[in-house]
N, C-alpha and C positions, 0 to 999 in steps of 0.2 A: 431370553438373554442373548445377546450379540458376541461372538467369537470376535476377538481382537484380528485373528488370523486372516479372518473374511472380511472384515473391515480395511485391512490393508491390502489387501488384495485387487478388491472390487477399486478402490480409490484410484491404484496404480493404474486398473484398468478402463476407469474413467477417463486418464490423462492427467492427472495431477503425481508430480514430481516427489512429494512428500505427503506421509500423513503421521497423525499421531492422535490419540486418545486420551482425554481427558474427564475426570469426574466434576460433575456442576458442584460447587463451594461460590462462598460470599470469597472475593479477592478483597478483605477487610484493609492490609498494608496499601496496593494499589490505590483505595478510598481515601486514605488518608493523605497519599501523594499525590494525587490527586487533585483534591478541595484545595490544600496549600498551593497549588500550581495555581488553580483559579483563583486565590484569594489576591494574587500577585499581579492577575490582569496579564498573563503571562499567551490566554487566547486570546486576548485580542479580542475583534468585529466576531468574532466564532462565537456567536452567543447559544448556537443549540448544545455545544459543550456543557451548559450548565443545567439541559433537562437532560429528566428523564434519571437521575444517579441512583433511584435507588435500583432500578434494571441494570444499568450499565455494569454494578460490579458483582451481580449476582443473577445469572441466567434463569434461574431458577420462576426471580418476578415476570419473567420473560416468556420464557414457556412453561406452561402448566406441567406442572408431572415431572421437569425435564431431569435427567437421570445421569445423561453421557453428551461432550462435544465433541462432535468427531472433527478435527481442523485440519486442514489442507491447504497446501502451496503448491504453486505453479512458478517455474521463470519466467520471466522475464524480457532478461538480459538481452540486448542488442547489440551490433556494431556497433552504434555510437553511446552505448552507454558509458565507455570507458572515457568518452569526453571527446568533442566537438575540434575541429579547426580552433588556432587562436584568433581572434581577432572577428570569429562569423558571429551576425548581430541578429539570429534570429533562432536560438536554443529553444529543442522541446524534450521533455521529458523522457525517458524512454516506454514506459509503459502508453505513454499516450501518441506514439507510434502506429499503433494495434487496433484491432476494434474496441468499444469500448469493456473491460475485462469484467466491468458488471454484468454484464449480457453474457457474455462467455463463460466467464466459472458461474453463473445460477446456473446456466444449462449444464455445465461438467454436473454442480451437484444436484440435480434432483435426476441425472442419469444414474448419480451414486446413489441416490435416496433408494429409487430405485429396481437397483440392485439386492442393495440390503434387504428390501423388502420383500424379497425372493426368500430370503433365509428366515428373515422374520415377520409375515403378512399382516400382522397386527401393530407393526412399529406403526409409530405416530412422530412428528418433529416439523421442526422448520428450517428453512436455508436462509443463510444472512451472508452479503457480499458487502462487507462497507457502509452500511447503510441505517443501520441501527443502534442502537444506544448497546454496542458488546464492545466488551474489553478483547480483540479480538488478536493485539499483540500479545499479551499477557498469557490469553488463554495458549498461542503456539507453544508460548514458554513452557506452561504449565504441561503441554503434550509432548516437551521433548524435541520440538523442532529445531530450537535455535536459544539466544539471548537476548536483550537491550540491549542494543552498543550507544555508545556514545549519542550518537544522533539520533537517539529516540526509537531508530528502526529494529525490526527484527532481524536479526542477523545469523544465517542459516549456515554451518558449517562447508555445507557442498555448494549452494549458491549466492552465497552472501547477501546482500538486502536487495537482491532485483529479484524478488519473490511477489505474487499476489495471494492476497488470501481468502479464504472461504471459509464458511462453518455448516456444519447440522448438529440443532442442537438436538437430543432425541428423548425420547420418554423411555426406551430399554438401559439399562445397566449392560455393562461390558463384564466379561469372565476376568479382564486384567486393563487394570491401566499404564500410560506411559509415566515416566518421571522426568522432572526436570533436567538437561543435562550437568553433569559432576565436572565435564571438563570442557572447554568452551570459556572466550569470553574476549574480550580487547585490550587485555594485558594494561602498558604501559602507551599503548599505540593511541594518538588525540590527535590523527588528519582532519578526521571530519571537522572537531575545533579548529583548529590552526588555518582550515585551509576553508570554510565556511564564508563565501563573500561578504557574507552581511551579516557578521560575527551573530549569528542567530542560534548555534548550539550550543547549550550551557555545558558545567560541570558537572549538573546532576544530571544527566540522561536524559533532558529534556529540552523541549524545542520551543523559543521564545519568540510568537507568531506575529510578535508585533515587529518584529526584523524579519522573519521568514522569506523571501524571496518567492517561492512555493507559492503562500497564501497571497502574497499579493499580484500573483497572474493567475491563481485561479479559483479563490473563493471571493475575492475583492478587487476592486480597480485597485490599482498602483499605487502608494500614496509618494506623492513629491519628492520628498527625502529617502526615497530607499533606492536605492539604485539596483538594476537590473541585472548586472554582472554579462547583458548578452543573453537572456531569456526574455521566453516570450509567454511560455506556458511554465510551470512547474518547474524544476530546480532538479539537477543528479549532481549539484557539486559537493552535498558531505556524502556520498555515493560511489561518485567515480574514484575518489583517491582511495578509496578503502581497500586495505590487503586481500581481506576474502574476495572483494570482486574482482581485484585484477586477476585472478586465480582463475576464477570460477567460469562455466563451459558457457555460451549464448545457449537459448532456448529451444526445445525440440519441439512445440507443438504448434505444428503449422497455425492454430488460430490465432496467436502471437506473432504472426511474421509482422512486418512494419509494412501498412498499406499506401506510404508514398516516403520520398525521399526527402528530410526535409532541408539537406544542403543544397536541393534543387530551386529551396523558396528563400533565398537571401530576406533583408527587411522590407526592400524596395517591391518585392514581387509582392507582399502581404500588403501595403501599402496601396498596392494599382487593383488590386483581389477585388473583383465583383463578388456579389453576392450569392449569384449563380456557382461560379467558378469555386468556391467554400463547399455551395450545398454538396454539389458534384463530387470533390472530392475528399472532405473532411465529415460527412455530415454522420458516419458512424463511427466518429472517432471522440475521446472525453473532449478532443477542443470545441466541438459545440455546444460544450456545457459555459464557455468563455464566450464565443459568438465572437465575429470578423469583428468588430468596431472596438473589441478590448484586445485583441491579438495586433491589431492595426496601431490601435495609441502606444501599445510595448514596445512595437518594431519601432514607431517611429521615436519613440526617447530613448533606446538604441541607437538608432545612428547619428541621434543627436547629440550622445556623449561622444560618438566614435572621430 
């Protein structure tokens, strides 16, 4: 069996900001909010949203045996994630700033795996970054990280939603687990709504990806009618208005620092951008998952509104 104690410990000393403990359960509610979200065509071109469900809300079809998730967050946060010059036509994300954080928290966790496995040599599990059919907001929930806020994100008391996430799922049982938090949550507060360019945040806590601004620079080319709001990659605008993150501290773990400036690359400069000149200095960052020639068409219906 695994001590809660040593679990929190080792994670901290992995580098991850937060952790919390959860027991593997069917998220049966989640399921049903769910299927209704997709029944509404509410993802959009996101067509792998609709494999794989019966994994996605029960870890358990997942990993064999699995027992306990141990989930962790790291910040984020940057300089500009509180929000950009007015008027600059070439917005990126803040996490995608950084190396890419898939690459970076697998390594944070199987340094935590481990660990753990120092206490426990016989543990058995897996690492999931993003990548897999896991409910992997839900599950923070469920460890006591944070809540849903409005904008679908997890919204973390101490870091507000510039958090990434990670999991191990593991085949030991924990001496104790975390609880959802009691108090926590977004009040009467609906920035994210109000202030969403491409009115994409609904009422229910979810996110309607056929407006998403998000998805349309970086799971899909742009479609004509969505306007860009001055992104080029990814979206921080239900993000930056939000009270917890106007609060919350920038990041401490140097492998999050931001590997180039991006008020240094107006639209014009993405525009003139060799291929070369990308490789060089973006090519371990998420924008190569978009590749210059969709970063290029953004910039340029950017300045085309401008």
């Amino acid at each position: 069996m695994l001590l809660y104690q040593d679990i929190i410990r080792e994670a901290l000393a992995a580098g991850f900001d937060l952790c919390g403990v959860t027991s593997c359960r069917q998220l049966a509610d989640n399921e049903r909010f769910f299927r209704r979200w997709l029944s509404k065509g509410r993802h959009a071109a996101l067509g792998y949203l609709e494999r794989n469900l019966d994994k996605r809300f029960d870890v358990r079809r997942l990993v064999a045996g699995a027992r306990s998730v141990v989930v962790c967050a790291v910040s984020c946060k940057n300089a500009l994630s509180d929000g950009y010059p007015d008027g600059f036509g070439a917005k990126i994300a803040s996490y995608a700033l950084a190396a890419d954080y898939h690459v970076t928290i697998k390594r944070m966790l199987f340094d935590l795996f481990g660990r753990l496995r120092r206490h426990l040599p016989d543990l058995a599990g897996r690492a999931f970054v993003d990548s897999a059919p896991l409910l992997e907001k839900q599950l923070a929930v469920e460890a006591g990280l944070g809540w849903i806020g409005r904008q679908s994100l997890l919204v973390t008391p101490q870091y507000g939603t510039f958090v990434l996430l990670g999991e191990l799922v593991l085949t030991a049982a924990c001496d104790r687990y975390d609880a959802p938090l009691r108090n926590g949550g977004c009040g009467a507060c609906r920035r994210c709504i109000d202030r969403c360019p491409a009115h994409a945040v609904g009422e229910d806590h979810a996110i309607d990806a056929r407006r998403c601004i998000s998805c349309h620079t970086v799971e899909r080319p742009a479609a004509p009618a969505v306007g860009l709001d001055g992104w080029i990659f990814g979206c921080d605008g239900c993000q930056s208005c939000c009270p917890y993150n106007r609060r919350a501290p920038q990041h401490r773990a140097a492998a999050f620092d931001p590997l180039f400036d991006p008020l240094a690359y107006p639209p014009e400069r993405w525009m003139e951008m060799t291929p070369e000149e990308f490789e060089g200095v973006f090519a371990t960052t998420p924008l190569s998952r978009a590749g210059l020639e969709r970063l290029r068409r953004n910039a340029a219906r950017n300045c085309a509104k401008s």
